[in-house]
Each structure stands twice: as structure tokens, then as C-alpha cells.
N, CA and C atoms as a LAMMPS dump frame, in Angstrom:
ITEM: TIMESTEP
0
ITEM: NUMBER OF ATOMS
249
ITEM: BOX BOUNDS ff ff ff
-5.0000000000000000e+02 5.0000000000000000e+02
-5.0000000000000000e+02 5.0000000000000000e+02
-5.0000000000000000e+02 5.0000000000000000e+02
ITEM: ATOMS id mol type element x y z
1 1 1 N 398.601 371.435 151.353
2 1 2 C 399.73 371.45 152.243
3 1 3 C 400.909 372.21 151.608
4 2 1 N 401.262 371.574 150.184
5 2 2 C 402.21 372.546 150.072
6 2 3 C 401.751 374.12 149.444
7 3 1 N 400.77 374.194 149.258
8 3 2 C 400.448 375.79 148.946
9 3 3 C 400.607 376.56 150.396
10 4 1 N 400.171 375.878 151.586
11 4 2 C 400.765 376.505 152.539
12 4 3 C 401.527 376.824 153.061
13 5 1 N 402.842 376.154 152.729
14 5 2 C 404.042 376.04 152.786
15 5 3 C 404.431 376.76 151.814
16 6 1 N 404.545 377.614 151.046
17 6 2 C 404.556 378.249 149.67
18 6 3 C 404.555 379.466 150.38
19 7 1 N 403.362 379.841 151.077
20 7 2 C 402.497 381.004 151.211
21 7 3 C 403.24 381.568 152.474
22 8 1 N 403.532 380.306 153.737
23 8 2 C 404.018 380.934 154.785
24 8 3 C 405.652 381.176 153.971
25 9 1 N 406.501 380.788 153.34
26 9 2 C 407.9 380.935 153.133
27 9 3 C 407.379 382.715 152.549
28 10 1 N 406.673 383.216 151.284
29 10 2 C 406.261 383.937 150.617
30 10 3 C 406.139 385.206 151.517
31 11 1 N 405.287 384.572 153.42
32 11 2 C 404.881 386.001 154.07
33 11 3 C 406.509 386.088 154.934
34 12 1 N 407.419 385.417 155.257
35 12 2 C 408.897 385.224 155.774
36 12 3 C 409.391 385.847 154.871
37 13 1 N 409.818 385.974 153.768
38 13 2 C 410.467 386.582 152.815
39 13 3 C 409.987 388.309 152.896
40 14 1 N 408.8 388.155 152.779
41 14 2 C 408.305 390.11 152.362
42 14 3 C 408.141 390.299 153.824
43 15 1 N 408.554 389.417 154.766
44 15 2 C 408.565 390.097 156.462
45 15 3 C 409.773 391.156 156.135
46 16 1 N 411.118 390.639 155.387
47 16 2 C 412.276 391.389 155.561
48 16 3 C 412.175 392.387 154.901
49 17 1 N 411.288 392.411 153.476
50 17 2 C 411.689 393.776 153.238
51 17 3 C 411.342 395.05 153.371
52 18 1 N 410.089 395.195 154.579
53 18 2 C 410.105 396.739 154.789
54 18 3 C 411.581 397 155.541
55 19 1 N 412.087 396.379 156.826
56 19 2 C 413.387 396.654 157.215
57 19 3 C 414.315 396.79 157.052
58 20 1 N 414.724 395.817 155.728
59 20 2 C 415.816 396.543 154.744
60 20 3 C 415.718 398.183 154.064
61 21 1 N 413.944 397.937 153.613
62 21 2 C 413.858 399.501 152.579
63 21 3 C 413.948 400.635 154.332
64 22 1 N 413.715 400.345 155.799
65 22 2 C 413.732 401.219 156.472
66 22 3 C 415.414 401.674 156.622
67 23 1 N 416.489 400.385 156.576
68 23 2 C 417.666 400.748 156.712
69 23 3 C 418.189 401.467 155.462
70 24 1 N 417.725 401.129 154.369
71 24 2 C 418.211 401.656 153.138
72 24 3 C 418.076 403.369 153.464
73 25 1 N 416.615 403.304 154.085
74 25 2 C 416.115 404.801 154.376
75 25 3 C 417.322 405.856 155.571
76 26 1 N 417.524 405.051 155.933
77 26 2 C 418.526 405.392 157.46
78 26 3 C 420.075 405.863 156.938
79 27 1 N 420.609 404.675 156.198
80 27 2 C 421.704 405.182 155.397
81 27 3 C 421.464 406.271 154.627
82 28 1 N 420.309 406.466 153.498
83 28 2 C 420.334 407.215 152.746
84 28 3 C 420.14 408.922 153.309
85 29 1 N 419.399 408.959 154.127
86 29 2 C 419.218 410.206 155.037
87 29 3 C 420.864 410.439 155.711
88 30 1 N 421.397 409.7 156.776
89 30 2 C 422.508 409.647 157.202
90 30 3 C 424.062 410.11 156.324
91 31 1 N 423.698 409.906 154.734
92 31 2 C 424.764 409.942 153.869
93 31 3 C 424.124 411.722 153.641
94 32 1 N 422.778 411.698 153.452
95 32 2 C 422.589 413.01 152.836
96 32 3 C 423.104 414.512 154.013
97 33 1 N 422.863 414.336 155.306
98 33 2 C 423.285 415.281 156.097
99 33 3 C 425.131 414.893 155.965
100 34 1 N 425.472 414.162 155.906
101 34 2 C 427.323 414.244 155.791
102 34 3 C 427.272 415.149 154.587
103 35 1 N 426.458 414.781 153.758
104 35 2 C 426.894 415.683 152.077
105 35 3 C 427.806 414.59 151.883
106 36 1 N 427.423 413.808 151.338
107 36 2 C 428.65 412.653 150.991
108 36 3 C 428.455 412.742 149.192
109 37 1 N 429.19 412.448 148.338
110 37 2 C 428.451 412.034 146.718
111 37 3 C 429.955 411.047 146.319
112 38 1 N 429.8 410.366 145.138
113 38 2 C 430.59 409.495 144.949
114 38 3 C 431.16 408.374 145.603
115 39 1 N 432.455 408.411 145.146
116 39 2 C 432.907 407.214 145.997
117 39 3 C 432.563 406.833 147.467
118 40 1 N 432.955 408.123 148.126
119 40 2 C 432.466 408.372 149.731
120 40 3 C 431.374 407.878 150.127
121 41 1 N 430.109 408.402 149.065
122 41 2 C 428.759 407.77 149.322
123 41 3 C 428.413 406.476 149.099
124 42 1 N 428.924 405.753 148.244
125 42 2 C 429.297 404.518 147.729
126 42 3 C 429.579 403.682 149.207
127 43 1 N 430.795 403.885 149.634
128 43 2 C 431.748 403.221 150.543
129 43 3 C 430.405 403.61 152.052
130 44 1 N 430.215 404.527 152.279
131 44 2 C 429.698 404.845 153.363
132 44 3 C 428.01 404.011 153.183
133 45 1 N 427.241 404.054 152.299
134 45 2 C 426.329 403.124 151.919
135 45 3 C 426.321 401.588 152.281
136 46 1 N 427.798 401.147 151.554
137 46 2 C 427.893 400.134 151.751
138 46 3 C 427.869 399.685 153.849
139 47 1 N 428.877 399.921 153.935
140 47 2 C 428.996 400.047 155.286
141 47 3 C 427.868 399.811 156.377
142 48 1 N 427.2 401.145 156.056
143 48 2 C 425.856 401.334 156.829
144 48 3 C 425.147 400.42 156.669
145 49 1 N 425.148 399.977 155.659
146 49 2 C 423.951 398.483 154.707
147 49 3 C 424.443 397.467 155.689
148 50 1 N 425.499 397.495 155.479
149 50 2 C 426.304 395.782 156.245
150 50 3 C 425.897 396.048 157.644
151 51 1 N 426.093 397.043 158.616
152 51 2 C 425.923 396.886 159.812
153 51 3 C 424.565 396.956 160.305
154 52 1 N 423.643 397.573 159.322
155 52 2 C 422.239 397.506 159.52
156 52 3 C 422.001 395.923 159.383
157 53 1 N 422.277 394.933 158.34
158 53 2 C 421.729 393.652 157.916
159 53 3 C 422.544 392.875 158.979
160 54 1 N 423.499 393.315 159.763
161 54 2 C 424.291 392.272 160.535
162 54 3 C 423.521 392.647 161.714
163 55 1 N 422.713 393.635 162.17
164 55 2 C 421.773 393.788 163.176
165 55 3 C 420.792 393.2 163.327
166 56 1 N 420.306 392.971 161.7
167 56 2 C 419.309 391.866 161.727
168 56 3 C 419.86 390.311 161.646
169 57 1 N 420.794 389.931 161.511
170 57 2 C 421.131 388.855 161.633
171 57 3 C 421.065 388.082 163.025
172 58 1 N 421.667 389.203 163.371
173 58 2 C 421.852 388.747 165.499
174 58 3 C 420.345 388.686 165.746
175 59 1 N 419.631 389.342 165.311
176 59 2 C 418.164 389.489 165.732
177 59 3 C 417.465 388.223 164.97
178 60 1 N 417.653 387.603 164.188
179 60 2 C 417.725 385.975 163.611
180 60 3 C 418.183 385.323 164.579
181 61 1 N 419.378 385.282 164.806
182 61 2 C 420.061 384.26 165.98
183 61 3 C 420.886 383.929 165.023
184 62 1 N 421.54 384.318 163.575
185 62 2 C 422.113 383.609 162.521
186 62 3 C 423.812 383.838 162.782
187 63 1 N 424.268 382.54 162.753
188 63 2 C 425.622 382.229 162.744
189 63 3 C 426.383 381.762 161.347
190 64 1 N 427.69 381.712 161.365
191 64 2 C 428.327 381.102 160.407
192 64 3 C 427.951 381.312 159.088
193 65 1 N 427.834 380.436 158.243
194 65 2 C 427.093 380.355 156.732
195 65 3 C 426.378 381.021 156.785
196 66 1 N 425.194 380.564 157.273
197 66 2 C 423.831 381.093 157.648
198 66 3 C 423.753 382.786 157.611
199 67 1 N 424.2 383.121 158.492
200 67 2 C 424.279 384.961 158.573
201 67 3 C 425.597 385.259 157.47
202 68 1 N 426.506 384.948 157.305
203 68 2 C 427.488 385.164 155.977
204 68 3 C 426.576 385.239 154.96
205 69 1 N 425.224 384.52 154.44
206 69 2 C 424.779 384.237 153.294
207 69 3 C 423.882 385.018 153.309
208 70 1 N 422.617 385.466 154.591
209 70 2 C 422.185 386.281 155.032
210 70 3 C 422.4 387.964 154.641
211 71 1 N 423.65 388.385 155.327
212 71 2 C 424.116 389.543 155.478
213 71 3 C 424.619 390.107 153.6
214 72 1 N 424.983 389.009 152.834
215 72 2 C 425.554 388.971 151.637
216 72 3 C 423.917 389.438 151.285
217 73 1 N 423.203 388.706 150.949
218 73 2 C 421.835 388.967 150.171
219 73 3 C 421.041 390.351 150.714
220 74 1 N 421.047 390.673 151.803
221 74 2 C 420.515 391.836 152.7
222 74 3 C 421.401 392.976 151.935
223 75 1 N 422.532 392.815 152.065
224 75 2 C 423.165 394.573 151.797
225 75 3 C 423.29 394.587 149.709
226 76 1 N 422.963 392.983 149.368
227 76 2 C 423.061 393.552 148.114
228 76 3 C 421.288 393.813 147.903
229 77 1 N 420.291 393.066 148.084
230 77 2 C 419.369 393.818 148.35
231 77 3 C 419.037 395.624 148.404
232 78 1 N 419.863 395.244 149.49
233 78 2 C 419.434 397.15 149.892
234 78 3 C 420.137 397.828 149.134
235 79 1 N 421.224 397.506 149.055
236 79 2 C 421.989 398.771 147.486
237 79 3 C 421.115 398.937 145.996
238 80 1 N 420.688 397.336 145.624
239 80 2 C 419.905 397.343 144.523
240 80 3 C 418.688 398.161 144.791
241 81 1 N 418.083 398.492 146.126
242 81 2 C 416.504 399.182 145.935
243 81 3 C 416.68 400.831 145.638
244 82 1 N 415.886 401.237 144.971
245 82 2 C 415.037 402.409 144.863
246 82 3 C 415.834 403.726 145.623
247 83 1 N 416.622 404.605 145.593
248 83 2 C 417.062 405.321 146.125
249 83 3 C 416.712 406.883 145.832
């Protein structure tokens, strides 16, 4: 019982991250046609990150805490991946 419970939290978790690495992908293309570098790219990254993960939030149904804590872990997520 609880290995199943383990396993389904385990396939919920790696549900999110091709969609983060697709938004990461979206910003990162999006920054590259502006020609953005530095700070600009920085700030504009960020941005894009937040409104991509707050898209998925609504698409959760997540309110309050919940999507605040959400949206926090999502865009630092996506800044930390692979660029």
C-alpha cells in the first residue's frame, strides 16, 4: 500500500516536469529572437517562467498558499534547468 502511494506521488511529480522543461523551452527561444543577454535576459526569463507556472497553476485549480508555493517551486525549478 504504501509503495503505491510512493509510486503514484513519484508519477504526479515527473507529470510536471516535461511542462516546465517545455516552458523553460518557450522562454528560452522567445528571449533568443528579442536578442536579449544579461540582466534583460535574466528579468525577461524570470517573468516568462512566472506566467508560464501561474498558467499551470489555474490549470491545477490552485489558490492561495497552495499556488503561491506552487508557482515559487515551478519558476525556481525552471531557472535551475539545463539551458
Amino acid at each position: 500500500m504504501i509503495r503505491t502511494i510512493a509510486l503514484s506521488a513519484l508519477a504526479f511529480l515527473l507529470a510536471g516536469a516535461p511542462t516546465i522543461a517545455f516552458a523553460a523551452d518557450a522562454c528560452m527561444t522567445q528571449s533568443m529572437d528579442k536578442k536579449l543577454a544579461g540582466a534583460a535576459k535574466t528579468s525577461f526569463m524570470t517573468k516568462c517562467e512566472q506566467t508560464a507556472c501561474e498558467s499551470q497553476a489555474a490549470d491545477k485549480k490552485l489558490n492561495g498558499a497552495a499556488k503561491t508555493s506552487f508557482v515559487k517551486k515551478c519558476v525556481t525549478d525552471a531557472m535551475a534547468a539545463p539551458m
